[in-house]
N, C-alpha and C positions, 0 to 999 in steps of 0.2 A: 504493500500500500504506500503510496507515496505521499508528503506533502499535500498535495491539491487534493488526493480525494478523502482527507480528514478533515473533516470539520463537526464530529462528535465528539465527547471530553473525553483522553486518552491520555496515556503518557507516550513523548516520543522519544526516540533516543538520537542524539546528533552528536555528534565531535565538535560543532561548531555551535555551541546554543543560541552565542550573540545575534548571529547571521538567519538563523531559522526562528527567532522570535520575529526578527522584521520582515522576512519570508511570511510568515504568517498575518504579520500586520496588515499586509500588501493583498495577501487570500481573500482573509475576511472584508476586506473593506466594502462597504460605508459601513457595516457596523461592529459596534464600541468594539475595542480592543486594551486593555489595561493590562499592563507588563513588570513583572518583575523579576528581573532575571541578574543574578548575581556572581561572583566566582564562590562566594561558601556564602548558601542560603540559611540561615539564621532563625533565632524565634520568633524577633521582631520583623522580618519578613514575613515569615507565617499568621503573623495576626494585622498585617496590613493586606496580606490576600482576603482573609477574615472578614474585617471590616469593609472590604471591596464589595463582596460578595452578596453583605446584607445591604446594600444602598440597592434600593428597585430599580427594576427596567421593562420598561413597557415593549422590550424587542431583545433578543437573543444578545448577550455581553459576555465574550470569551476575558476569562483572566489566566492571565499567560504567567506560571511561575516556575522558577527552575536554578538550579545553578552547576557548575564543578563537581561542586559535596554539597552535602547537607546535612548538619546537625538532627540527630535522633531527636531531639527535644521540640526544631522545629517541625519534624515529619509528625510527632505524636496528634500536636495539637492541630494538625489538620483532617484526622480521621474523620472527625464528626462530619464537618463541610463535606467532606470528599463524599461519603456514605448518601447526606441527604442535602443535596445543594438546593441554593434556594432557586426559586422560580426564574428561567428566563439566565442561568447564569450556567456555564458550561465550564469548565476545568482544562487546561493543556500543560501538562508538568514535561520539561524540559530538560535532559541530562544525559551527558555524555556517555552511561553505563547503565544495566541495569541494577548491578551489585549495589550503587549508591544508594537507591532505595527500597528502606522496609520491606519486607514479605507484605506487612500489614496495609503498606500505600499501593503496593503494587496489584495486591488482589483487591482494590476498588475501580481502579482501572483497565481498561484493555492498553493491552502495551503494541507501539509502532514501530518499525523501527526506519529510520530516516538516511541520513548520510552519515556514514560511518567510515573512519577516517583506517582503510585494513591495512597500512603498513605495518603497523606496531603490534597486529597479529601474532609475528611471529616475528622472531628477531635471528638473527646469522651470524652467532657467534659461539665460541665452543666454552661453556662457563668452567665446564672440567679442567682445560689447560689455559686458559687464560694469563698472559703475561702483561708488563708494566705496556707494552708498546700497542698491545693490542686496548687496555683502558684506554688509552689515549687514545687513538684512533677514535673508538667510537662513539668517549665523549666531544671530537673535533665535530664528528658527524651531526651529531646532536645539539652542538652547540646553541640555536634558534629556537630550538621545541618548543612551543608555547605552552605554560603550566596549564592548563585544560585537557593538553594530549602527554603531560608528561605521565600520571597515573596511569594512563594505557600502556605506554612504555614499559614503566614498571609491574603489571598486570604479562607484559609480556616477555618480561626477562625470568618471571617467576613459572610461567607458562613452560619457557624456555628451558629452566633449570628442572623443573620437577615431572614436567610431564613427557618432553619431547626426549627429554637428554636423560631422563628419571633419576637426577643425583640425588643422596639422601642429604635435605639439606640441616647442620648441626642447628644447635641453639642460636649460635649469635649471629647465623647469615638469618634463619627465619626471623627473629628480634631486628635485623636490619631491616627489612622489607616491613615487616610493621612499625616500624620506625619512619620509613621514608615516606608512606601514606600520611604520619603526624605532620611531618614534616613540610609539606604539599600543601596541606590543608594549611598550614600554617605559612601558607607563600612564601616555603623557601626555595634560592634558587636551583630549577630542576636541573643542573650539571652536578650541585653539591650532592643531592640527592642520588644521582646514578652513580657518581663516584662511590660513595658511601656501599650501595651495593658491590658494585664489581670488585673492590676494593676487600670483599669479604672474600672471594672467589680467589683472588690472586694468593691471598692468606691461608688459603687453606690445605694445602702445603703444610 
């Protein structure tokens, strides 16, 4: 199902949120369209879609919310809405994965899936032997990522390590990878982040 022929509340999933919210904006036009789209959606996002939701409308009013990540705290408090919206008001959640959200957010909605960025699918490097020359390289490669597709990255070196390559990986590379998701969310730069992983890989030796 593409873009265009959505136009019931759904969740979509995109690489590019920014881009497919105003994609959307441009869809539904002339009517309302209210956006909140963030890099980490929050609680007080969550109860500005809230309040959005309850102001009436005498005509179909898409609110458009989404981000990166999302705080559990922000996904909770929008079960109730999401369950029983009010009249006239339709739901589009926006996110790069589905992992990001809830079981609880996802079974209210039907999930889309949109443009999805499959380089970072699968990644082309041997984390088994891994040397100083070869970090390098791949974080030179990397260097641009934008923090929205760096988690898929990382989603795809652990894909990489565990499933394609089936290394057992010890404590502190697993600790590393959940580490670098804090880390992300926390807007750090996604080079420090991949170093930090590979950088487990080279050690383990």
């Amino acid at each position: 199902m593409s873009l265009h022929e959505s136009s019931d509340a759904h969740i979509y999933i995109s690489s590019d949120i920014h881009s497919t919210y105003e994609n959307f904006k441009q869809r539904f036009h002339p009517l309302r369209v209210v956006g909140f789209v963030r890099d980490v959606f929050k609680l007080e996002d969550a109860k500005a879609v809230v309040a959005e939701s309850y102001i009436s409308e005498s005509q179909t009013k898409y609110i458009i919310f989404g981000g990166v990540s999302f705080t559990n705290e922000a996904q909770n408090s929008l079960l109730k809405v999401l369950e029983e919206p009010p009249k006239n008001i339709k739901f589009i959640i926006l996110s790069p994965t589905k992992s990001n959200l809830l079981p609880t957010v996802r079974s209210r909605l039907p999930i889309v899936t949109g443009k999805v960025t499959h380089a970072f699918e699968s990644v082309d490097i041997n984390l088994a032997r891994i040397d100083y020359n070869e970090v390098f390289n791949f974080l030179k490669s990397n260097t641009r990522v934008p923090k929205e597709e760096a988690k898929l990255l990382v989603e795809a070196l652990y894909k990489r390590a565990t499933q394609e390559q089936k290394l057992i990986l010890s404590a502190s590379q697993l600790d590393n990878f959940d580490t670098a998701y804090r880390l992300l969310n926390l807007n750090s730069r996604p080079q420090s982040v991949l170093a930090l992983i590979l950088m487990g890989f080279v050690h383990a030796d």
